[in-house]
Structures are given as C-alpha cells and as structure tokens.
N, C-alpha and C positions, 0 to 999 in steps of 0.2 A: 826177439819175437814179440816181447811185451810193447816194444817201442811200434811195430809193423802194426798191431794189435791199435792201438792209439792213433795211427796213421787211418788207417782204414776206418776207424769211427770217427775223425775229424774230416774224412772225405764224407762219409756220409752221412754228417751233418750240414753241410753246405749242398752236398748233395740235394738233401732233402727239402734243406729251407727253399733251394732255387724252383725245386717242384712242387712245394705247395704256391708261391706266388706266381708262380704258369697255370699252377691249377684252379687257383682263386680266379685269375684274370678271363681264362677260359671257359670257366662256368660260367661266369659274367655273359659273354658272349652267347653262349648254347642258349641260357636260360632267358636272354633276352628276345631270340626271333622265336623261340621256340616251348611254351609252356603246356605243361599235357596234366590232366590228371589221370592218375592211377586208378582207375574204377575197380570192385573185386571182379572175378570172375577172368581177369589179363589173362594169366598163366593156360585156361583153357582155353582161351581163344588163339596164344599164341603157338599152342602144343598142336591140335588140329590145323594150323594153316600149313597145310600142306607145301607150300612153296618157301616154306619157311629151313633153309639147313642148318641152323643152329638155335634150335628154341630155347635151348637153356640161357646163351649167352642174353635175347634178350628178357628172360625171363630176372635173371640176375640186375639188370639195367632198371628194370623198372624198380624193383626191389631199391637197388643202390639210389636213386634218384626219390623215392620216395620216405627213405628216411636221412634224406641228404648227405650222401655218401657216409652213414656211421654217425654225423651228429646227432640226429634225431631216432636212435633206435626204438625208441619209445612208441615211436609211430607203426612200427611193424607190428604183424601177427604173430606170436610165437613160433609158427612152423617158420614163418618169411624170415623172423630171425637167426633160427636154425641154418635157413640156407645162408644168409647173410655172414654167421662166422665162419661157416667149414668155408665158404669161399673166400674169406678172408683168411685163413688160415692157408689154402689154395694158393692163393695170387702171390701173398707177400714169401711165403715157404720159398718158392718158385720165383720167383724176381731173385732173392738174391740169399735163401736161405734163414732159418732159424735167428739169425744175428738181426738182419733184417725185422722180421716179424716182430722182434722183442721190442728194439730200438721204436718203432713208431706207437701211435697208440693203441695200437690194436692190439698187442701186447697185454695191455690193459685187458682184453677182453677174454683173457686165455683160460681162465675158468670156464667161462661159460662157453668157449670155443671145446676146449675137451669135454662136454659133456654134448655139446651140438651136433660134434662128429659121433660120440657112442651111439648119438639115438636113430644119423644117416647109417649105423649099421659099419663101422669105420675105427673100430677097438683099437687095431695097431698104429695107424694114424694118431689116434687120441693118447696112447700110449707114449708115440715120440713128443706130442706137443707137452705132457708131462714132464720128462723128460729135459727138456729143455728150457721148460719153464722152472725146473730145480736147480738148473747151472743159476741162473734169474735169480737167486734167493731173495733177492730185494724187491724181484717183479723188473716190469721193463724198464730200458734204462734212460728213455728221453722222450719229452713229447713238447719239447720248447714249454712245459710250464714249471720242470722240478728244478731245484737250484744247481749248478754243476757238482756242488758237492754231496748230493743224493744219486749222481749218476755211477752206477755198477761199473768196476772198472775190473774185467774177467783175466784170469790169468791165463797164461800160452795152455796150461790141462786143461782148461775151462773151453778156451775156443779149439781145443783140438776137440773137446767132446762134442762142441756142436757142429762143427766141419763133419763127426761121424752121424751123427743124428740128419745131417741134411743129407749126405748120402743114404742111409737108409730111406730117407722121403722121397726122393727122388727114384729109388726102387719101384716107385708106386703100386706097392702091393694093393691097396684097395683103388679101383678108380672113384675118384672122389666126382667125377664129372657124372658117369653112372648112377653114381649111391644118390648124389642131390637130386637126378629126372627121378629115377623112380619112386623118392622121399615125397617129390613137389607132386607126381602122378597118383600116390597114394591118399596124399591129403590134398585134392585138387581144391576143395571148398574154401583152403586157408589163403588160395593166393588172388 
C-alpha cells in the first residue's frame, strides 16, 4: 500500500508539473489578445445580468484573474479573498480530493481557508479541511520549492483517513457554491 501510496504521488508530480507548463503557456495566450481590468462594482453588474446562467463561475474568474490565479492575493479584498480560498478548497477537494489539495500550494493556504469557510457559514466543511490538514502535520507536501527531503511521506492509516475525509466532502453537506453567492450578495460593495 505504502509503495501504491508513492506511485500516485510521483504521478502526481509529473502530473502537475505537465499542467502548470500548459498553464503558464496558456495564460500567455489569453492574456495576450485579451487584457481587462477588474473595476469594483463586477460582481453587481454580473449578479443582475440577467442572461447571465452562472454568475458565480464568472464572478470567481474575475477574482482568479485579478489576483493572478493565487499569486498575488495581496491584491484582493478580504471578502474576494474569502471567496477566493472556499473555492480553492472547492475545486482542488473535487478534482481529485484532500491529497490533492494538500500536495499543491494551496495547501499552504489551509489556515486561512478553514477560517474563510467558517465565516461562508460552512463549519463542517472547515472541520474536515482541519482534519486533513492534521494527517499534514508538516503542512503540504510539494509546491516544487521544498527539498524532497521535507516532503510528508503519509502512511497507508494516513491516506486511508483522507480517502474517509474526501468522502465525507463529497457528501456535500454544505453547498459551498450557495454559501459563496449569498456571502458575495451579502457583501456586494467588497466585490
């Protein structure tokens, strides 16, 4: 199991490197025919457009784009941050579970992700990302800058508990898609 364990983290490190240089080479692209600025007030004008069927998704786009997908969080509002880790906690959970989420950097952000979910209103959600941030006791285990020998290397209890943990998230007791419209509709002024 331990060896299965080490398989699946060396896929998805290759994995991952292959997708951040598609991903580097494709922003390139986007951001060359296509430069926009985020002015405040987005998020109201994208909530009201009527013809619009998924405002959140681009409500979250502009968010991710203007703090350049996670580098620059610095750039966000405190609410936009807010929405910025529960949907980081979102996406990666849901791609490919808790292992996932830890392994990339966003991991890094798990503190402040369980407390972004408490204030969407999202306890049990913020409870499992705790959770699985304690199997983590080192914290996440790669982001292509720690040396391989700082990388967390979980035992077969370790990834069974978070195989349990990702099933409970996937339960999805809270809808996290819900908790962030009515979080961003609450504080309209922040976005």
């Amino acid at each position: 199991m331990a060896l299965l364990a080490k398989i699946i983290v060396s896929f998805f490190k290759v994995l991952g490197l292959i997708i951040r240089i598609f991903e580097r080479n494709r922003k390139k692209d986007i951001y060359a025919f296509k430069e926009e600025l985020i002015e405040p007030g987005y998020a109201e004008k994208i909530i009201t457009d009527d013809k619009n069927p998924h405002p959140l998704l681009d409500i979250l786009w502009k968010i991710q784009k203007k703090c350049e997908h996670g580098r620059k969080l610095e750039q966000l509002t405190s609410r936009e941050r807010v929405i910025y880790l529960t949907d980081e906690v979102n996406g990666q959970v849901h791609s490919s579970g808790f292992c996932h989420y830890f392994f990339y950097p966003s991991g890094a952000n798990s503190k402040e992700a369980i407390m972004a979910l408490k204030e969407i209103g999202a306890p049990y959600t913020a409870s499992l990302v705790q959770e699985a941030k304690n199997v983590y006791r080192n914290g996440f285990t790669h982001c292509w800058k720690n040396p391989p020998e700082d990388e967390v290397e979980l035992t077969d209890e370790e990834m069974e508990r978070l195989d349990t943990l990702d099933n409970k998230f996937y339960e999805y007791r809270e809808n996290l898609d819900e908790l962030q419209m009515k979080y961003i509709k609450e504080h309209i002024e922040d976005f």
